[in-house]
Structure formats: structure tokens, C-alpha cells
C-alpha positions in Angstrom: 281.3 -38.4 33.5 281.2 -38.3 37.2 278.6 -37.4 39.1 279.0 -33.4 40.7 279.8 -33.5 45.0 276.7 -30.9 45.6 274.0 -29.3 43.8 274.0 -25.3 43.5 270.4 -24.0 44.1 269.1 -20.3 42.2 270.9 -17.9 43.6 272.0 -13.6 42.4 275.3 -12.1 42.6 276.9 -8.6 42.8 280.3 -7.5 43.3 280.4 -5.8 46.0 282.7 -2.8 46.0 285.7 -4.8 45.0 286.0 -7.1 48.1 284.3 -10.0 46.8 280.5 -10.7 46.2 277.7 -10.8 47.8 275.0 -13.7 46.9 271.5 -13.8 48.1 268.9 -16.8 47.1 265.1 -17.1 46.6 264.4 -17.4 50.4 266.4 -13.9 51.3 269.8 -15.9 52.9 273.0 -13.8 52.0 276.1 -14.7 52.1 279.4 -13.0 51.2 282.4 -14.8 49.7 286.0 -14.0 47.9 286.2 -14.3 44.5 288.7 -17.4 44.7 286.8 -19.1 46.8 283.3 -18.1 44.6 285.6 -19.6 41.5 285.8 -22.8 42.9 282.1 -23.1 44.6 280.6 -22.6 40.4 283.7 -25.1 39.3 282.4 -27.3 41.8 285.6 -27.5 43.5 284.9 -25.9 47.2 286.3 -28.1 49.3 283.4 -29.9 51.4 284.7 -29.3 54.8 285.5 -25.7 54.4 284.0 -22.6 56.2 282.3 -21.0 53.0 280.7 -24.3 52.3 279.2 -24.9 55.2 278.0 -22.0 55.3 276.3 -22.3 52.1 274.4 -25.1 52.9 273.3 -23.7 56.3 271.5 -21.2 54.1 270.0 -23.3 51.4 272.5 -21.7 48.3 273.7 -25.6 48.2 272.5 -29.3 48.6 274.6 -32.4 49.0 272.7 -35.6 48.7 269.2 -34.2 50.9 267.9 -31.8 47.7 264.5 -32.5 48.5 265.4 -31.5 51.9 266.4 -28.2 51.0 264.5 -27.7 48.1 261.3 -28.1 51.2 262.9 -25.4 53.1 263.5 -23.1 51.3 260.2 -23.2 49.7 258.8 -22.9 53.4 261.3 -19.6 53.8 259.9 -18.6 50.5 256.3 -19.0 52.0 256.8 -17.3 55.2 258.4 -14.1 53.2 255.0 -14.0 51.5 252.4 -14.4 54.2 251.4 -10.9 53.5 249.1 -12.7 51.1 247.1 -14.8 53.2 245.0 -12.6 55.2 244.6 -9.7 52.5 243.8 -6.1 53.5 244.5 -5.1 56.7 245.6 -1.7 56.6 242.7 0.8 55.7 242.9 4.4 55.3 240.0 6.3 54.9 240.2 9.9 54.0 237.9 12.0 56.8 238.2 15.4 55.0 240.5 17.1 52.6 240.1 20.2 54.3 243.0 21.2 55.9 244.2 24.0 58.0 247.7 24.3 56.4 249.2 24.8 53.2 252.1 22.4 53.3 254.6 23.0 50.0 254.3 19.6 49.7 251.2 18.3 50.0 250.7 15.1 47.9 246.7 15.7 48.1 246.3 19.0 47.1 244.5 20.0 50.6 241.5 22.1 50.2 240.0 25.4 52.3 239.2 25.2 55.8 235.8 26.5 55.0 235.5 23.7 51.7 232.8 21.2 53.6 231.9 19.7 50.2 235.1 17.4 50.8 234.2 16.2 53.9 233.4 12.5 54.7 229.6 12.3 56.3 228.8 9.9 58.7 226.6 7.8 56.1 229.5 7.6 54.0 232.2 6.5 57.2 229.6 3.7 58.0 229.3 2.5 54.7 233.1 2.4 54.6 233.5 0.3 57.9 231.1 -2.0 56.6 233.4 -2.8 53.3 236.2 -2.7 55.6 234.9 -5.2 57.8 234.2 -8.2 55.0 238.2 -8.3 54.7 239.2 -11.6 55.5 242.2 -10.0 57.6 242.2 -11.4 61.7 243.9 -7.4 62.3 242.2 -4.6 61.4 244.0 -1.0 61.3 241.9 2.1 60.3 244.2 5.1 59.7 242.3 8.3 59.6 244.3 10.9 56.9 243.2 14.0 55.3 243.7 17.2 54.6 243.4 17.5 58.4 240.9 14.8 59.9 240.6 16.6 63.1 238.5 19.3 61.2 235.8 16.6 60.8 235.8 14.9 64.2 232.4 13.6 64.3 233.1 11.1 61.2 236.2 10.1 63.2 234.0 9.4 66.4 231.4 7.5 63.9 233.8 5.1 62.6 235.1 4.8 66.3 232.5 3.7 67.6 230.2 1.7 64.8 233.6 0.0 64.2 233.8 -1.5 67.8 230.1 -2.4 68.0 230.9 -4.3 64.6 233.7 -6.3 66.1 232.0 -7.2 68.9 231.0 -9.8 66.7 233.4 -10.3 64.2 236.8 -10.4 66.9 239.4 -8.8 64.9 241.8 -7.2 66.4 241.1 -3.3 65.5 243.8 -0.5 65.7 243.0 3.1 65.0 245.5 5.9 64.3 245.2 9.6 63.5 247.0 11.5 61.3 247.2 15.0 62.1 249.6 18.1 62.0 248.2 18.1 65.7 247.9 22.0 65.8 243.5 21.8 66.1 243.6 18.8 68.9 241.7 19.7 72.4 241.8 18.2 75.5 238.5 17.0 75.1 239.3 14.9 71.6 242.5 13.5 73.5 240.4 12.3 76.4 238.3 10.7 73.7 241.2 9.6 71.6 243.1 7.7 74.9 240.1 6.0 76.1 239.9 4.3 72.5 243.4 3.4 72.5 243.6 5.6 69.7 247.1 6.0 68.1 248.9 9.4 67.1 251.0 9.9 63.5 252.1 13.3 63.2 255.0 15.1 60.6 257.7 17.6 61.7 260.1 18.1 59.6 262.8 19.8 61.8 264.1 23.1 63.7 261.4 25.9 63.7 262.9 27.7 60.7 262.6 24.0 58.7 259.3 23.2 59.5 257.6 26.8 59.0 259.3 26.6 55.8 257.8 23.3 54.7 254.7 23.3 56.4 252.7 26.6 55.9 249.5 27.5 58.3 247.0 29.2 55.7 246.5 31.9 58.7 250.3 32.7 58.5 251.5 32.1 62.1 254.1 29.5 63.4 253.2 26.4 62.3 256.0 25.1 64.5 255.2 26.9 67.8 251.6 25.6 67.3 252.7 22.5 66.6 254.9 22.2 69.8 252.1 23.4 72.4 249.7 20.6 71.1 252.7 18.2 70.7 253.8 18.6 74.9 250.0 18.4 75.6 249.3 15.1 73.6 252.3 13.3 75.1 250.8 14.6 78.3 247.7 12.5 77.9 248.4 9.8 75.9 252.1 9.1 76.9 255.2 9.7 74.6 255.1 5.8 73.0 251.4 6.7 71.3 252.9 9.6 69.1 255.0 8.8 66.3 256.0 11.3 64.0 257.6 11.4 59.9 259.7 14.0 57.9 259.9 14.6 54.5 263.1 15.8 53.1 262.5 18.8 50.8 265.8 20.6 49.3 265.9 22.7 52.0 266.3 20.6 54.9 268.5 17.5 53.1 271.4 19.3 54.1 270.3 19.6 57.7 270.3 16.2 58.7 271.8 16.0 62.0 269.6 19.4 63.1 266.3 17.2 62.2 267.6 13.9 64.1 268.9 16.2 67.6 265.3 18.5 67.2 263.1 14.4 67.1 265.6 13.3 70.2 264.7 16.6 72.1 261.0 16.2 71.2 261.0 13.0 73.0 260.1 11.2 70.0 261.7 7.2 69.7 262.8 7.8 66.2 261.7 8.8 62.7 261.2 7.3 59.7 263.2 9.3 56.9 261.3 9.7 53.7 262.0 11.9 50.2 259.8 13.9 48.7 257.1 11.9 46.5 255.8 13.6 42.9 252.2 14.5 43.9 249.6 17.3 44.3 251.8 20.3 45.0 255.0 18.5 45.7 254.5 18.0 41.8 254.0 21.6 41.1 256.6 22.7 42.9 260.1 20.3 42.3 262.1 23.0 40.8 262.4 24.7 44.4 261.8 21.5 46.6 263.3 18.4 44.7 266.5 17.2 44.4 268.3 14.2 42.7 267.7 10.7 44.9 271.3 10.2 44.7 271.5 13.6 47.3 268.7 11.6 49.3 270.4 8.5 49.6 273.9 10.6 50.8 271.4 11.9 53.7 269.8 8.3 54.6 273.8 7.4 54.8 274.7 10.4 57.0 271.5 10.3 59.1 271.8 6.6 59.3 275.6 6.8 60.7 274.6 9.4 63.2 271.9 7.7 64.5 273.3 4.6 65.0 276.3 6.5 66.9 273.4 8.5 69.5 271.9 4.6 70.5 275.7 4.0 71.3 276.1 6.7 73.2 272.9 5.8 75.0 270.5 7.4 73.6 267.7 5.0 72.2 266.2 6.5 69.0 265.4 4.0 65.9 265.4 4.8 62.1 261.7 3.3 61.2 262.6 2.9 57.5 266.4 1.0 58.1 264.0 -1.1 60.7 261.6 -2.5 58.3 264.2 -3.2 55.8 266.5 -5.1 58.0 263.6 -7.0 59.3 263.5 -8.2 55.7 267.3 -8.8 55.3 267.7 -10.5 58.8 264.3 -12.6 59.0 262.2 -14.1 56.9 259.0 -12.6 58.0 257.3 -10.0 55.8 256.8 -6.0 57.5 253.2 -5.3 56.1 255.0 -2.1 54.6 253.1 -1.6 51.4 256.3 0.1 49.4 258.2 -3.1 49.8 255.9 -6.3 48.6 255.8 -8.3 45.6 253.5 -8.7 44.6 252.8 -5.0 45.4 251.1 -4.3 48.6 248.8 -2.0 46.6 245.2 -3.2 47.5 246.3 -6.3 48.7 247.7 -5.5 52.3 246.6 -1.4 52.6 243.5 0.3 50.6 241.9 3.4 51.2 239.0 5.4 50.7 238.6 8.6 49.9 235.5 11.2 51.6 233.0 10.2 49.0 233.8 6.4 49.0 235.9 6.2 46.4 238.2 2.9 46.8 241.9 2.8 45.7 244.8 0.4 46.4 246.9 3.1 47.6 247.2 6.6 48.8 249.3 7.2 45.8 246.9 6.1 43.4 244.0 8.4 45.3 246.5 11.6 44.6 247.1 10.9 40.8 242.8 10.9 40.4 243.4 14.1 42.3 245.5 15.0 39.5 243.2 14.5 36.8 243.7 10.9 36.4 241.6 8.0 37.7 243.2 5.2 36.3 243.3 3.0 39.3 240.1 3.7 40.7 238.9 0.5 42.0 235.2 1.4 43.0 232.6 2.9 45.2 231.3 1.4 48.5 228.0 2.2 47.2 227.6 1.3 43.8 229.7 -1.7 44.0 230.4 -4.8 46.3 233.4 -5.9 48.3 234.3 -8.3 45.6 233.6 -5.9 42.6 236.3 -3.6 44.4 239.0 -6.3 45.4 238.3 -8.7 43.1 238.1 -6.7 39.9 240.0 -6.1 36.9 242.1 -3.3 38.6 243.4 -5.1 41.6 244.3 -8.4 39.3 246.2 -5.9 36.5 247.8 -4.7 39.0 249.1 -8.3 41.0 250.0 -8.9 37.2 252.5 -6.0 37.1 254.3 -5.8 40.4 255.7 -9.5 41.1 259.5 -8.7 40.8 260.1 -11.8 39.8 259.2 -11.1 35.9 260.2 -7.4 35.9 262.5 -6.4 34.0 265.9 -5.2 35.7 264.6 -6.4 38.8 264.1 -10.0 38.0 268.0 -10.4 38.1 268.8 -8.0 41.0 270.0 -9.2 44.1 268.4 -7.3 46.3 264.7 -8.9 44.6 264.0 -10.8 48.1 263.8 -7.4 49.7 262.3 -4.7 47.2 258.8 -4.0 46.2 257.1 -2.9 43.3 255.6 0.4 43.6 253.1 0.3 40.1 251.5 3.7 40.8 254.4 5.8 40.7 255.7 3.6 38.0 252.6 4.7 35.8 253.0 8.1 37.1 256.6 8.3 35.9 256.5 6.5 32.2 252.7 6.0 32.2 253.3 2.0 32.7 252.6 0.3 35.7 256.0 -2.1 35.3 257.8 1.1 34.6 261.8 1.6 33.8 262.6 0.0 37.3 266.9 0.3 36.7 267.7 4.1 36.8 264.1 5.2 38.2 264.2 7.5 41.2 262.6 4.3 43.3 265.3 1.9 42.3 267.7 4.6 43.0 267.0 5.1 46.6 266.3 1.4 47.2 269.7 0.4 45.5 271.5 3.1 47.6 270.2 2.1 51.0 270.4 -1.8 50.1 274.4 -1.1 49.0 274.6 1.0 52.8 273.2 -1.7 54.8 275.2 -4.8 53.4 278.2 -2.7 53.4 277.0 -2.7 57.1 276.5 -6.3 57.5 279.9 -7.1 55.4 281.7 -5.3 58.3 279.8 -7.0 60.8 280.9 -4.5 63.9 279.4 -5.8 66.9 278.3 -2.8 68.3 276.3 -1.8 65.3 274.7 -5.0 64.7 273.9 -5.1 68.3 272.1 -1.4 67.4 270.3 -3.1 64.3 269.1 -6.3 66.3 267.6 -4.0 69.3 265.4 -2.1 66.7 264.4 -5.2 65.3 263.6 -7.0 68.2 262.3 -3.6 70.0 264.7 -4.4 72.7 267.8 -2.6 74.3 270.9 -2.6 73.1 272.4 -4.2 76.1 269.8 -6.8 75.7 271.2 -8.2 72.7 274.6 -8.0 72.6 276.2 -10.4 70.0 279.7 -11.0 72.3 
């Protein structure tokens, strides 16, 4: 028996929509191809010189004679797609208060009084925090500030400011700090404060007036929109348009409205928005007969949203879909995005953490809600009764690495869109009360399949001017910078 011409590496397949498939290997290289043509590459017949199989092995799905060769690079691809591991923990969250000054309908923390000072982080506490924050082996440093509200206890996010740069004057990381607040409590003198410290702003507005009064609820009963748009104008004021980023969250309501919410971010002066559906805690929980909806409905809105934006940066208008951004930086390159939701291992502990106003540790924000809920489960410590190695080093972190590597999940072990997905073991648990979860048909793999099948069926088309769109938010460039002609 004859030796075979080439050697076919691992690869998944999907048909994709009845124009051929769509293959994608270990190292995140797609490629689509006609069925005939995919008949004859698996019977080992595709001719040697043709387009398809040049292709191929220009993207590591095939080897001639070189196998070591290619085997080498695509294990360095591999590599490279999972950096995210090397440094560890960058991204730390610390919770300032849970007091907070509105009563969004919601809220995934189950926000507490104004007047509830019991939740509030003290300054003990916030140095105690910096100081576990600091033996991360990470060369960057982000500390995001989240509540309730965190404005309402400014002096903790002044201590942490402060003891965190005397701290790195001798350990050199490089240290990023962002706020996030509904913005409706900031003064001019906290903005002087927050520019000279290079401070970052992340803020939510989840529309037109009527959208975001409806969602987001001051406890004193006013506007929460007009107070929100005085403090907004003043903070770009000060610290410049680029340093304020904003989020929605699609409630029932407002999934309909999508255009409204994109034309009301471009007329903000915001860059763009990073679309997100609702998530199943604190009183978003209690109340998903009036504010949920099936994903399938959010996934029609990413599409429309998606289509119209892209259409406003050809028009000339720059505004970028944060979410669509990250995800084709994972289709299109083979470095990692640091985005949590979309690691495998999960990102869980590993690249963000967060602790909560009495030191608490978790590996997500997520997992800090459901012990708001009543259950603890993933509860990795205390900065004071335990040590930096007790807390990322212990049994919950490593159960947890254990349970989110797609790679031996089942359903998503054979999916072809594993090189770009995440696990996500919190809401997993949350859902079926098992951190692996019933990944195929869950609400996650839902909206992840959705957008994955929108932005191939993208790529398969391959119109200039829309890939030129894509590549500008990916490169943070202008579209007539990268044109593809």
C-alpha cells in the first residue's frame, strides 16, 4: 500500500448554512471549502497544486513531507493563544462599597441603602487588599473599583490610589485604575483627582431617557438619565471623551430598540459600546419574568445592532462594537484578549479576581453575586486569614482550571468554534448546579453559537468594506487606514 501525498492534522467541521463547510484547527486557522473539494482533501485526493490546498497548508490543517515543521508551529500558535496563563492575575476588582445610590432592576449585586455604611470597604481593609494584589506575578496591574456605587466611599478609592503607587515604586508594574460608576455623585473635585492619576472612567447607559429611567432607578425618584447626562458632559470635560467608556444591558424593554441605543452612544460622544444580555443575578434573578427574554431574541439584536453599526463607520462615523472586537481579535489573530468570559481554561481567578468590602476573595464577579445569593461555594479566601497562595493556589482555583478547559467538555470538545469560546463555570453551576454544566442548549452557548455563526457568515462573504470596518477596530486604526484593495 502506498504511502498517502500529505498528512491531515486535527481539525472541526460544520456545515455552514448549505454553502459548504467551515473547518477550523487547534491553533484557531479557518478555512472554508466546497463540499467536493472537502470530499477529495479526506480521500486524499486534492490535487497538490490547487488553491484549497495551498491554502491548507498555509494554515497548518495539512503537512506534506515537513510534519515536524508544522506540527512546531502550530504548537507555537497554540502557545501564543494561551499566554493568558503565563503572567496570572492581572485584572483586580475590588468592591469599594455596596452602597449605592440607585436601584437598578437589574442589579446583579443586590446594591444596598445609601445610608448602609456596614458594607463599606475601610481603608485597613483596601490596603490589605493592594498588598495581596501586589504578590501577583502579573508585569500589568489593573485595579477596577465596582460597587454598589464606589464614589460613595471615596476615601478607600483615594487609599488604594495612592498606597498602590508608593507600592510600585518598587515593584514596576505597570498599574491601571478604572472607576465604575453611574457617574451621577462625581464633583469636580474627585475628577481633578481622578485625571491627575490617570484614572479611567466605565460607566452604563442603557439608552434614550425613557430606556434608561426605566432600567436604572434613582432610590430618590428623579431622572436618573438627566443626572446622568450633566455629570456625563462635565467628566468628558475634564478628562477628555477617550477616558469614558460606557456598557448597556439589554433588558426586554430596550432589545427591541436597538438602533435608538446605538444613535443615543454616537450622540453622547461615546467611541462605541459593548452589547451585553442580561445575566441571572441579584435582582436581575428576581425579576426575569418582566426583564428577560429568550437569548435567541438577544442574539437577533447583536445581528441588527452589529449590521447597523458597521454601516455608521461606513458612513463615516467611527463607533466600534467592544464585544464583536474582542472576539474577532480571537478569530483573526492568535493572541489572547484578557477577556475573562472567553478563556479556557476559564479566566476565573486566573486572569481577573476580585474582592469584596470585607476582603472576601473570589475568581469572578459572578461568583461574588451567587454568595450574595446565599451561596458561597466559590469563595476562595480572605486577605486576612489566609495567604496569597492559600487563595490562588487552593483547592477552589485548581477545581475550577479542572472544569473549564473546553478541550474535555462535553459538547464543546467537538465544536468548531472551541479555539474561540470560554468556559464560564459560575454560571454553569448557577444554572444546573455543576461547574461543567449542559454547555449545548445553555443560554451561554446559545449566544456564543449565534454571534460565532454571524461573524463567519461575515468572513465567508469577505466584503471589503466590512472587513476593512473589522480590521480598524482591531488594529484601533481608521478605516481608511487599512483598506484591504
Amino acid at each position: 500500500m502506498s504511502a498517502q501525498p500529505y498528512t491531515i492534522l486535527p481539525f472541526w467541521f460544520k456545515r455552514y448554512h448549505g454553502a459548504g463547510l467551515l473547518m477550523v484547527n487547534e491553533c484557531g486557522e479557518y478555512h472554508f471549502i466546497d463540499y467536493a473539494d472537502f470530499d477529495a482533501l479526506i480521500s486524499y485526493k486534492l490535487p497538490a497544486k490547487s488553491t484549497n490546498m495551498l491554502d491548507l497548508k498555509s494554515k497548518h490543517f495539512v503537512s506534506g513531507q515537513d510534519i515536524d515543521q508544522t506540527i512546531e508551529m502550530t504548537a507555537t500558535k497554540h502557545r501564543t493563544r494561551k499566554m493568558f496563563l503565563n503572567n496570572f492575575t492581572s485584572l483586580h476588582m475590588m468592591v469599594i462599597t455596596l452602597r449605592c445610590n440607585h436601584r437598578c432592576e437589574y442589579c446583579q449585586v443586590s446594591c444596598e441603602d445609601q445610608d448602609a455604611h456596614k458594607y463599606d470597604m475601610s481603608s485597613a481593609v483596601a490596603k490589605k487588599v493592594v498588598d495581596c494584589i501586589f504578590q501577583s506575578p502579573a508585569p500589568a496591574i489593573k485595579i477596577e473599583f465596582q460597587g454598589g456605587e464606589p464614589l460613595l466611599n471615596w476615601s478607600a478609592i483615594t487609599t488604594t490610589v495612592e498606597y498602590a503607587e508608593t507600592i510600585n515604586k518598587t515593584a514596576g508594574k505597570y498599574l491601571e485604575f478604572v472607576i465604575c460608576t453611574n457617574l451621577t455623585l462625581i464633583n469636580s473635585d474627585q475628577l481633578d483627582f481622578i485625571k491627575s492619576h490617570g484614572i479611567s472612567i466605565s460607566t452604563s447607559l442603557d439608552g434614550p431617557q425613557g430606556l434608561h429611567d426605566s432600567n436604572r432607578k434613582l432610590r430618590i425618584g428623579e431622572s436618573s438619565y438627566l443626572a446622568f447626562l450633566d455629570k456625563l458632559k462635565m467628566t468628558q470635560e475634564v478628562l477628555g471623551a477617550d477616558r469614558v467608556n460606557a456598557l448597556m444591558t439589554f433588558t426586554s424593554n430596550s432589545i427591541g430598540r436597538v438602533t435608538d441605543i446605538i444613535d443615543e452612544y454616537v450622540r453622547l460622544g461615546f467611541s462605541g459600546l459593548f452589547l451585553r444580555s442580561i445575566n441571572p443575578y441579584g435582582f436581575a434573578a428576581k425579576n426575569v419574568a418582566s426583564l428577560g427574554y429568550p437569548m435567541s431574541e438577544f442574539v437577533s439584536a447583536y445581528r441588527e445592532a452589529l449590521h447597523y453599526i458597521v454601516k455608521l463607520n461606513l458612513e463615516g462615523t467611527r463607533f466600534i462594537e467592544y464585544y464583536t472586537t474582542l472576539l474577532l481579535t480571537r478569530i483573526l489573530t492568535p493572541f489572547p484578549t484578557g477577556f475573562v468570559d472567553l478563556q479556557s481554561p476559564s479566566g476565573a481567578g486566573i486572569a481577573g479576581a476580585i474582592y469584596d468590602y470585607n476582603g472576601d476573595v473570589y475568581p469572578a464577579d459572578e461568583a461574588r453575586m451567587l454568595s450574595r445569593m446565599g451561596d458561597s461555594k466559590f469563595l476562595m479566601g480572605n486577605v486576612f486569614n489566609n495567604t496569597y497562595h492559600d487563595i490562588f493556589m487552593g483547592d477552589i482555583i485548581q477545581d475550577l482550571v479542572k472544569k473549564s478547559c473546553l478541550e474535555i467538555m462535553p459538547g464543546c470538545s467537538s465544536c468548531v468554534y472551541r479555539p474561540y469560546c470560554g468556559a464560564d463555570p459560575v454560571r454553569n453551576y448557577l444554572e444546573y448546579k455543576d461547574a461543567v454544566g449542559k454547555r449545548p442548549g445553555s443560554p451561554s452557548c446559545i449566544k456564543h453559537t449565534g454571534i460565532f455563526d454571524l461573524l463567519f457568515g461575515q468572513l465567508r462573504q469577505n466584503d471589503q468594506p466590512t472587513m476593512d470596518v473589522f480590521w480598524a477596530w482591531i488594529t484601533n486604526r481608521e478605516v481608511g487606514e487599512v483598506s484591504l484593495a
